[in-house]
N, C-alpha and C positions, 0 to 999 in steps of 0.2 A: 483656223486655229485648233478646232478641235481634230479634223485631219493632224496636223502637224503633231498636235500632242501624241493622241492615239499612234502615230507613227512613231514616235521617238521613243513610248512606254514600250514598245514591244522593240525597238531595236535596242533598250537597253535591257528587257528579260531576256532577249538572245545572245546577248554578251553573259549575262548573268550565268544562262545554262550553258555557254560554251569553257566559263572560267569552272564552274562544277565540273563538267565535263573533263575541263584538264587535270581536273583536282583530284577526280577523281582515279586517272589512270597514274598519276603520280605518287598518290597513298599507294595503292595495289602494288608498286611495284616496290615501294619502299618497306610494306606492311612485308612482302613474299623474302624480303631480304632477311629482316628481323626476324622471321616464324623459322628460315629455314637456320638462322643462327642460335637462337632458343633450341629448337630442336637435336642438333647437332650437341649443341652442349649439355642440353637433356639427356640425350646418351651415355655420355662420358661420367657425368653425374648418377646416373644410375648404376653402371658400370663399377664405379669408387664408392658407391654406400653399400652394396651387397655381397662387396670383395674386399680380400684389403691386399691391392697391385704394391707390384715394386714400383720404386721411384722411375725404374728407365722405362718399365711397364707407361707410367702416368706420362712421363713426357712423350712416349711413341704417340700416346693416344692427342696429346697436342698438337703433335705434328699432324695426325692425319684430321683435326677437323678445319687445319685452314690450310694445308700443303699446294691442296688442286684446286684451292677457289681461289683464284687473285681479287673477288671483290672484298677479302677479308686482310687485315695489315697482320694479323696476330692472334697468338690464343695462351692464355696462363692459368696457374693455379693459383694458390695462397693457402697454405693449410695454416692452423694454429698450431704454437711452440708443443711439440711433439704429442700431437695428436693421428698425425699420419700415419706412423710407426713405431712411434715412443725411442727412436734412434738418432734423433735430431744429432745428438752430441759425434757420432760414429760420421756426420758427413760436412763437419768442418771443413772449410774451403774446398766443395767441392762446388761447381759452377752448375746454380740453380738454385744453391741454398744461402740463407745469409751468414753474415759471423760468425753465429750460433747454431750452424747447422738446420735449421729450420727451413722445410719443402718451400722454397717460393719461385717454380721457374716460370718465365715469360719467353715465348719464341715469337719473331716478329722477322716480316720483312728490311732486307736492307733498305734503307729511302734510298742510296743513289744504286742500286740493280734488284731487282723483284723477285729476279729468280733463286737470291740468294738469302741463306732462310741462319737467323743468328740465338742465342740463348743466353739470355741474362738473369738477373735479380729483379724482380719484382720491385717496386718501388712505393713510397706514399701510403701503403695499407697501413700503417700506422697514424697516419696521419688525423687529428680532429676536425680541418678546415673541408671546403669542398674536396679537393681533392686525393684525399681519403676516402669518398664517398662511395665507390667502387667496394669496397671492401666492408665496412661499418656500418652501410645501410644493409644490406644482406643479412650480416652479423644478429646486428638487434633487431629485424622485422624478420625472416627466415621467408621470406619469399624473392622473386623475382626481381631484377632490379634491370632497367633499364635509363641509365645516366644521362645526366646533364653536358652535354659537349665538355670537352677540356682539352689542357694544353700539353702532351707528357713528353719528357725528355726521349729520345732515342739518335743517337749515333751525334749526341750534339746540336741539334735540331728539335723545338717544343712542334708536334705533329698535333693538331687538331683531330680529337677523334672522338665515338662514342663508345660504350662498352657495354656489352651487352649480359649480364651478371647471374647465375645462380645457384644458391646455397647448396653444401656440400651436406649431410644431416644425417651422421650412421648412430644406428641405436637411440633416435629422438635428440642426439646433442649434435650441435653445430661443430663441424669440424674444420669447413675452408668455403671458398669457393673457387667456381669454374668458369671461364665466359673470354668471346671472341670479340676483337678489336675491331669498330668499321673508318677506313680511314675516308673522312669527310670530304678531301679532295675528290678521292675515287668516286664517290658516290656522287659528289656533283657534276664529274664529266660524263657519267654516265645516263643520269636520270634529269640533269636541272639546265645544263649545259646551251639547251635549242631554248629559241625564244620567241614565244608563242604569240600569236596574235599582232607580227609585225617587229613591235619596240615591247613590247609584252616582257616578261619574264614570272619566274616560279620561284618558291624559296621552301625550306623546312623550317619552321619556328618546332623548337623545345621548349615541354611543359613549363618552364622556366622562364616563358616570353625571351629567349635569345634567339638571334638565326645559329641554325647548325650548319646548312648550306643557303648561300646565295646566287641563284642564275646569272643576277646580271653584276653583282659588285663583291667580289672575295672579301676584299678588305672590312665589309660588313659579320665577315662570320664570325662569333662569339659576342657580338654587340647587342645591347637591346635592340629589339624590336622596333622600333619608333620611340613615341617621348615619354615619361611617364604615364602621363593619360591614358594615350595611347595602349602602352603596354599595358596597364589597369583593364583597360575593354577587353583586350588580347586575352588576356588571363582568366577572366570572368567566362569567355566564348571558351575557352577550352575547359572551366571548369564545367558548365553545362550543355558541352558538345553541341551549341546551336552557333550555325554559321553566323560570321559579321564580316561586316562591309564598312568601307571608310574611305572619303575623298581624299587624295591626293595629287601633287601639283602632276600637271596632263593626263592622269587618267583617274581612275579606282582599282583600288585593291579589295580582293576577299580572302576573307579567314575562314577555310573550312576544317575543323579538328576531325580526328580519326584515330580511334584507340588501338594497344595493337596486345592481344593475345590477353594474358592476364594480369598484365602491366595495369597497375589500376588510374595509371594519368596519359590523358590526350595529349597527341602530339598535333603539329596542325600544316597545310601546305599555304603559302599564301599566293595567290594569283593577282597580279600587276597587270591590268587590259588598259591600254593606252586610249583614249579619248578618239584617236584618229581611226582608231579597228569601228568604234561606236557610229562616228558622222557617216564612215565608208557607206552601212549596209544603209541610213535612214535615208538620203534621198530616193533612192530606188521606192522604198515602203511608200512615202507621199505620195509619188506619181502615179502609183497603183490605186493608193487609197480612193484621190481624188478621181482617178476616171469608176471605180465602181461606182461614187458615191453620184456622178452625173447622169450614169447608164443607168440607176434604177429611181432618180427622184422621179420622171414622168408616172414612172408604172405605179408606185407605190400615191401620188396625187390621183390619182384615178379611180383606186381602189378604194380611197379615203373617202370621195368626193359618193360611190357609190354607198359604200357603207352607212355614211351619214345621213340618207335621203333616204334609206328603206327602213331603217332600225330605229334611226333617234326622230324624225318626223312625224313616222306613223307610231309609235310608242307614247308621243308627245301628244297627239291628235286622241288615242283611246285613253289616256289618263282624265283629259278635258272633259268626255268623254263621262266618264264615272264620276268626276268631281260634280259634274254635273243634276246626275241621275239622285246622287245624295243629298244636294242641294234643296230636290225638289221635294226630299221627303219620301224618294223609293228606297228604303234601307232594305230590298230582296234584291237591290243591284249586287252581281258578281264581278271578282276582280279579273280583267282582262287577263288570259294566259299570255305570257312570255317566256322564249326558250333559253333566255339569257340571262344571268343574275347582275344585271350591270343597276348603275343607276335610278334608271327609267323603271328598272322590275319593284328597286325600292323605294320609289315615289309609291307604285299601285301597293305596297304591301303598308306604308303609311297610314294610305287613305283605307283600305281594309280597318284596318286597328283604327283609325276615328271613328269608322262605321260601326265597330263593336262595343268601344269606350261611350258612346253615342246612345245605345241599345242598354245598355249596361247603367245608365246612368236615368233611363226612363224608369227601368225596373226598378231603382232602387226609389225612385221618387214614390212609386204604387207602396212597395215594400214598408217605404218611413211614415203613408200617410195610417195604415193598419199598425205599423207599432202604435201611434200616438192614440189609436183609439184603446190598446191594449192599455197602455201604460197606468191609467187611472188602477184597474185589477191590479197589475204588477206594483202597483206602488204599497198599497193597502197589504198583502199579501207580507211585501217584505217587514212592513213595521211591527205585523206578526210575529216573524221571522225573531227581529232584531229583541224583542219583547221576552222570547221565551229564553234566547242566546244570552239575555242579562241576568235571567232567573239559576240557568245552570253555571252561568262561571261566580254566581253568588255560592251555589251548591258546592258547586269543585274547591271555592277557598275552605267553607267551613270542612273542608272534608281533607282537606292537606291539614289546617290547622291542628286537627285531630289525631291526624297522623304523626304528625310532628310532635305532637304532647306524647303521647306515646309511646313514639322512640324516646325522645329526652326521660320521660319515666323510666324506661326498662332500663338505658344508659346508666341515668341515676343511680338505681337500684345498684347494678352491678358496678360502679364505682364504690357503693358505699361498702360493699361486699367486701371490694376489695380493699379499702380506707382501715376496716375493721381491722384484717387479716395484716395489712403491714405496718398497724400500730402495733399489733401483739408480738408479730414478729422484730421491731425495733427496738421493743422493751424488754426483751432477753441478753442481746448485745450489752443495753446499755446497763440491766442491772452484772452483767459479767464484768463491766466495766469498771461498776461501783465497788464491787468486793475485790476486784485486782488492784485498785487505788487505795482501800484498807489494807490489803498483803503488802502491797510495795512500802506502805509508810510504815507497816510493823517490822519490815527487813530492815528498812534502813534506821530504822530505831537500832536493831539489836545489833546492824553491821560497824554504827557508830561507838557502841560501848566495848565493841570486840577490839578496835581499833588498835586501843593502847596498849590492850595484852598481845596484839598481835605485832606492834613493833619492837615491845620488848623482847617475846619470844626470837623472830628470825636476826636481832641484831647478836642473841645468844648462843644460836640454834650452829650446828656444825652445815660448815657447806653441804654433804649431800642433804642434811632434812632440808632446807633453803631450796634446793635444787624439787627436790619430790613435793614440798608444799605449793611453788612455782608449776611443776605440770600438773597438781592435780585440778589446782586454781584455774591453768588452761584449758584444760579436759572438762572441767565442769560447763565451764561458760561456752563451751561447745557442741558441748551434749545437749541436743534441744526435743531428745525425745525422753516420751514419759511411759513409766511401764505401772501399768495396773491391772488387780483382778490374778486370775491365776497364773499370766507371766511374772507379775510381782512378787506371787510367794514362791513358783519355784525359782527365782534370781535369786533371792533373799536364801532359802534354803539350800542353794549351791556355793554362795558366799560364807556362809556361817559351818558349813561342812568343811569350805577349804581354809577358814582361817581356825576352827578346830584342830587339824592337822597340822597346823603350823603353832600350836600353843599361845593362842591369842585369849587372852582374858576376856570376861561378858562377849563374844563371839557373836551370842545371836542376836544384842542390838546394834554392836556394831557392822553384821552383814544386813542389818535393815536400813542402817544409816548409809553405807555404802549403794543401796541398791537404790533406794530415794536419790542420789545425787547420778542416777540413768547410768551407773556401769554396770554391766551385762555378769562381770566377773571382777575378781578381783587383782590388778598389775600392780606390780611388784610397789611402786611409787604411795600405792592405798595402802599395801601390806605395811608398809614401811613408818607411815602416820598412824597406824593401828596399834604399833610398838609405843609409840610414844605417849609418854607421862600425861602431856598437851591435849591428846585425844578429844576427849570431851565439849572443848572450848574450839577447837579448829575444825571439827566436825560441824560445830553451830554457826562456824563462819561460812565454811563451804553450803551450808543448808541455808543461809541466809542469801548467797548470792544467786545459789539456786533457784531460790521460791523468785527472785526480782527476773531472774531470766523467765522464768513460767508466767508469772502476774506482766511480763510484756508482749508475750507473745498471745497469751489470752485477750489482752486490749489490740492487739492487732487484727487477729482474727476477726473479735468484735465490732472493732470500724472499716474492716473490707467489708464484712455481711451488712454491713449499714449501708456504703457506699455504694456496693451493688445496690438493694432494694431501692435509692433516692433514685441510682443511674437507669435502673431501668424505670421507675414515674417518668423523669423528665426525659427518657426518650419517647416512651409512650406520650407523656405531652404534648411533644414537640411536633411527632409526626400528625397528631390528632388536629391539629391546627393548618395543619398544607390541604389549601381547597384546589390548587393547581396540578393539571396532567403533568408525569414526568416517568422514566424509565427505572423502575425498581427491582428488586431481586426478590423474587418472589417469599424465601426463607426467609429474609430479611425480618417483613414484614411481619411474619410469624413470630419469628425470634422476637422481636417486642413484645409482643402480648404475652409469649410464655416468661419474660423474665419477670415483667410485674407479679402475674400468678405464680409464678415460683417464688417470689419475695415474698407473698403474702400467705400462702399456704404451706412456709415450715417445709418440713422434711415427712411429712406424710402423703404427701402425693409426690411419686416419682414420675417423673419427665423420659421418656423415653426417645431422643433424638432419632432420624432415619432421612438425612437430606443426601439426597440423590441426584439430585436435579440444579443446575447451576442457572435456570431460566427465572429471566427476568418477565415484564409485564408491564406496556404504557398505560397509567393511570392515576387517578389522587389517590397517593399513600391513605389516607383517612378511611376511604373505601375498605380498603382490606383488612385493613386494622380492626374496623368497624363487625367486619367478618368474622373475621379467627377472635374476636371477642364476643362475640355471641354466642359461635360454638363452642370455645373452649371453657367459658362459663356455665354453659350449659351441663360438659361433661365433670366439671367442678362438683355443680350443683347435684348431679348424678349420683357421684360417687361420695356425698356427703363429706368432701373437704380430705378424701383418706382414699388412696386407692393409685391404680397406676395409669398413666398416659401416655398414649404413644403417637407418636405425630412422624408424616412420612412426607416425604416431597421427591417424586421421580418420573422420569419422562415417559411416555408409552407415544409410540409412531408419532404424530405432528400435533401432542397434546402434555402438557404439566398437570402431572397429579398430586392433590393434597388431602391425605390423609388424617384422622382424627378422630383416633381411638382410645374411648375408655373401661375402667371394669368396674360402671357401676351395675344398678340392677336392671336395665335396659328401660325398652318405650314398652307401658301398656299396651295390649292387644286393642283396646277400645277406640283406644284414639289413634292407630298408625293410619286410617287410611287419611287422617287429618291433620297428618305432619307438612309443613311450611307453609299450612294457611293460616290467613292475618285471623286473630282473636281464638286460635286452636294452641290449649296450653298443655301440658300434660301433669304443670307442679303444682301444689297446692292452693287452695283459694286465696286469691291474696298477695300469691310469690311473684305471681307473673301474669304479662299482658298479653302474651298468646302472639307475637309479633318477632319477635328474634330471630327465629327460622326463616318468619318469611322476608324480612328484611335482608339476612344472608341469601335469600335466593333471587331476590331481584339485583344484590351488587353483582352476582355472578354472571346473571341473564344481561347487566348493563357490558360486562365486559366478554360479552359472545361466549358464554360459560354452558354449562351445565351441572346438576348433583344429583346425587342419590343416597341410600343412607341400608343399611344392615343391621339389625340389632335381634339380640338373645342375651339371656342374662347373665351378667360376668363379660357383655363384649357388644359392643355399641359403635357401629364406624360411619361416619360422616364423609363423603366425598368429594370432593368439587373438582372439575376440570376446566382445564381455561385453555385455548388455540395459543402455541406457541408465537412469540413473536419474533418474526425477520431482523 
């Protein structure tokens, strides 16, 4: 049986390589068809992109790429609506163009004489169904086309053909294309016709799973492939160009695909080996098989029979041998050499390794009975040990606790600092607040008493004063700047100069009153109420709306600088409370700390921004906070609450740098070599706990930081650097 098998496996890999083998002279010659069609038309196409031929020019040249080849049916053009020439219209009914003049000739052999050669109208390029595809695929993809078989009219007759396609492309735009007709008959009597392997036959499947020729049944061409399934597998093998094979009734067929130039879809050859080609060569195979396999069983029994008696006997005999020697308690027995790594070598390497597992396990017996005399020392020694280890993490709490109290004081301290500083600062806003809420109620006191006089006035008043009372009313309430100090007396004085000149009575309290109500000068609309009788009483109405426009905008002021000052507390609160690592922006962090100390320290210490650096840092926001509060406190406390600050944040090579500089009177010479050690203070007795600095310099050291610090009097800079992060 296994003769028979082994004989039938190789009489069908011989059928296998001899269906390759067909397959393969079948592609080649089909491939040399197609390459020298591309080619030829490649010509012609280059030819028409880098010139621009006459039409009888373009036809000569279709004539000579299929004249002298009869394995070719045809060869056409297809330009687009006057793109050839732009004279489409100048060759109405001439033969080759259509309707409208437009280049589309096709030259093809007659079907009933060969030698006679015809010229018509291109057809179906307009077409959206397949058979348009000739034309439209080229079109919108600008490469090569090589078609799916089809059916095309000529002489009255649909001719099965292929067409071999490529685009025409002058100046980057698409103009036509070019391409020779294979007519599928020809190509089958020529290359598919003989039939291979007895009842065998060859066929051509397109990418499309159809036959395009078939050796043994015409009637087959243009039909699927087989059934659906079928053609599904078919399709699959030629998408990933790996041959397939598939029973069919008396033999097997294989599907070998094969690409062709830079057509980017497989085409495929099918080979059909009849069952009887396969029986033919296997009886011969058996009858061979079986006499080697009779001619060499004695010799190879012999060789067995020797083997076995010298290697596994006497291997078997010295293993015994040594199991022996160990037995008795010789553990300086050696393991028998062997020059083979079989079995019997791994039995002796076994019993090696018990012999050492064996030795190893005596040692350790000696080894455990000297610990146990140790272990009494060893035992005594550790409760030492654990005795003193209880005494120091006694020491280590009291010694956190301490620390802790510490920071929490210095913290303290400097919140209440700053508790002070934006109570004082809140109580400005709100007493602004209080006296703009006494103006406003003294306006609308005196805007209500104007009231009456004012609608008896304009109900008497001539349209234009109505008109100039109306702008000056809207010019007031729009005018929301205020002029004082010495713009206010020369405004006044240039108003009281121009209404002088214009012969205005009391002149210079009416350009005081003009200038109070924010006009710069005096338009015609003021001059005009300055005339009038009313003056007096219209003037105290416009100064009444005035002061309500100023008493609001002063309480607005008021409660943005409040809402700043709360907004940055509870940011700084907020972040003060995140114990959790997370990705911050370095500035950021910063920015919190300056906005409370700007809320709390007024308008006498200027802030100097200088953010450079757009770098972030993984870490607990509180950490950093905890930082830029120490130091910019510090530089506070420097600069006794008055002075300037500048604060820098910018990258230098794979490092963020922050900046933090003030202009108080700098550090003592006494104590700099004692700057960011714990209980080293520089401020008065009492102010401070000598811990800030060095609290800033262990959050820097926890975030792989460094600092350093400069100072001289009038200029004080602290610096921290931190590794940029990825």
């Amino acid at each position: 049986m296994l003769v028979a098998a082994a004989a039938y496996y190789d009489s069908k890999v011989s059928s296998q390589e001899a269906a390759f083998a067909k397959a393969e002279g079948a592609s080649f010659e089909v491939r040399k068809i197609f390459s020298e069609a591309i080619s030829k038309v490649g010509d012609a196409k280059s030819r028409w992109e880098h010139s621009r031929p006459s039409r009888d020019s373009v036809e000569k040249d279709l004539l000579n790429l299929f004249q002298n080849d009869k394995r070719f049916l045809g060869a056409g053009a297809v330009f687009e609506t006057n793109l050839f020439d732009g004279k489409d219209s100048s060759f109405i009914g001439r033969k080759g163009s259509n309707s409208k003049g437009r280049f589309v000739p096709y030259f093809h052999r007659s079907i009933k004489n060969p030698d006679e050669i015809s010229l018509e109208e291109s057809v179906y390029y307009d077409n959206t169904d397949e058979s348009g595809n000739y034309y439209q695929i080229p079109k919108a993809t600008l490469r090569d086309y090589v078609g799916e078989p089809y059916f095309y009219p000529l002489e009255g007759v649909n001719v099965f053909m292929i067409s071999l396609i490529r685009p025409i492309i002058r100046q980057g735009r698409f103009i036509g294309i070019v391409g020779l007709d294979l007519k599928l008959s020809d190509l089958e009597e020529e290359l598919f016709s003989k039939r291979p392997f007895g009842g065998g036959h060859l066929a051509l499947i397109s990418p499309g799973g159809k036959y395009a020729v078939h050796g043994a049944d015409t009637l087959r061409q243009g039909k699927d492939a087989g059934t659906p399934e079928l053609k599904d597998s078919i399709q699959r093998s030629l998408s990933s160009g790996q041959p397939f094979a598939y029973l069919v009734e008396g033999g097997n067929s294989y599907i070998f695909p094969f690409g062709m130039g830079t057509y980017g879809k497989n085409w495929a050859i099918e080979v059909y080996v009849p069952d009887s080609y396969l029986w033919n060569d296997l009886g011969p195979i058996i009858l061979r098989c079986l006499f080697i396999t009779f001619a060499l069983l004695p010799i190879c029994l012999y060789f067995l029979d020797r083997f076995f008696c010298k290697y596994v006997v006497d291997g078997l005999s010295a293993a015994t041998t040594f199991a022996d020697s160990l037995g008795a308690g010789n553990y300086s027995a050696q393991i028998p050499i062997r020059n083979f790594q079989d079995e019997i070598h791994h039995l002796f390497v076994t019993l090696e390794n018990m012999k050492e597992k064996l030795l190893a396990a005596i040692d350790q017996q000696i080894r455990s009975e000297k610990i146990l005399r140790e272990s009494a020392e060893i035992y005594s020694r550790n409760e030492i040990i654990r005795l003193q280890k209880e005494e120091l993490e006694v020491a280590l709490g009291e010694l956190k606790t301490a620390q802790e109290t510490l920071l929490r004081n210095e913290r303290l301290t400097a919140i209440g600092r700053i508790s002070g500083a934006v109570s004082h600062q809140i109580n400005n806003p709100l007493g602004a607040i209080g006296a703009s809420r006494e103006n406003i109620s003294f306006y609308v006191k005196r805007i209500t008493v104007l009231l009456p006089f004012l609608f008896e006035y304009l109900s008497r008043a001539s349209d234009p004063e109505r008109e100039f009372f109306n702008i000056a009313l809207k010019k007031t309430l729009e005018n929301h700047k205020e002029q004082i100090g010495k713009k206010f007396r020369e405004t006044r004085h240039s108003i009281e100069a121009f209404l002088k000149q214009e012969d205005i009575d009391n002149a210079g309290d009416k350009a005081a009153v003009v200038a109070e109500l924010g006009f710069v000068d005096c338009p015609e609309f003021i001059l005009q109420l300055c005339r009038c009788s009313e003056w007096d009483r219209i003037s105290e109405f416009l100064m009444a709306v005035r002061g309500l426009e100023i008493s609001e905008e002063v309480i607005h002021r008021s409660t943005d600088r409040m809402y700043k000052i709360v907004s940055a507390l509870e940011t700084y609160s907020g972040i003060a409370k995140e114990d959790k690592e997370r990705w911050v922006k370095v500035s950021d962090t910063m920015e919190v700390v300056l906005g409370v100390y700007e809320g709390a320290g007024g308008n006498r210490v200027t802030v100097e921004r200088n953010y450079v650096s757009e770098a972030t840092l993984r870490c607990v926001p509180e950490d950093l906070v905890r930082l830029w509060t120490q130091v910019v406190d510090n530089a506070y406390q420097a600069m006794s609450g008055e002075g300037k600050l500048k604060v820098s944040i910018y990258d230098a090579e794979s490092k963020v740098i922050c900046e933090v500089e003030d202009s108080g009177s700098g550090i003592p010479k006494n104590i700099r070599e004692k700057v960011g050690e714990v209980l080293s203070s520089g401020k008065s007795e009492g102010e401070g706990a000598g811990i800030g600095l060095a609290v800033a310099a262990s959050i820097s050291k926890k975030y792989g930081g460094s600092w350093d610090w400069e100072s001289k009097p009038g200029c004080t800079i602290f610096r921290f650097s931190f590794p940029k992060s990825e």
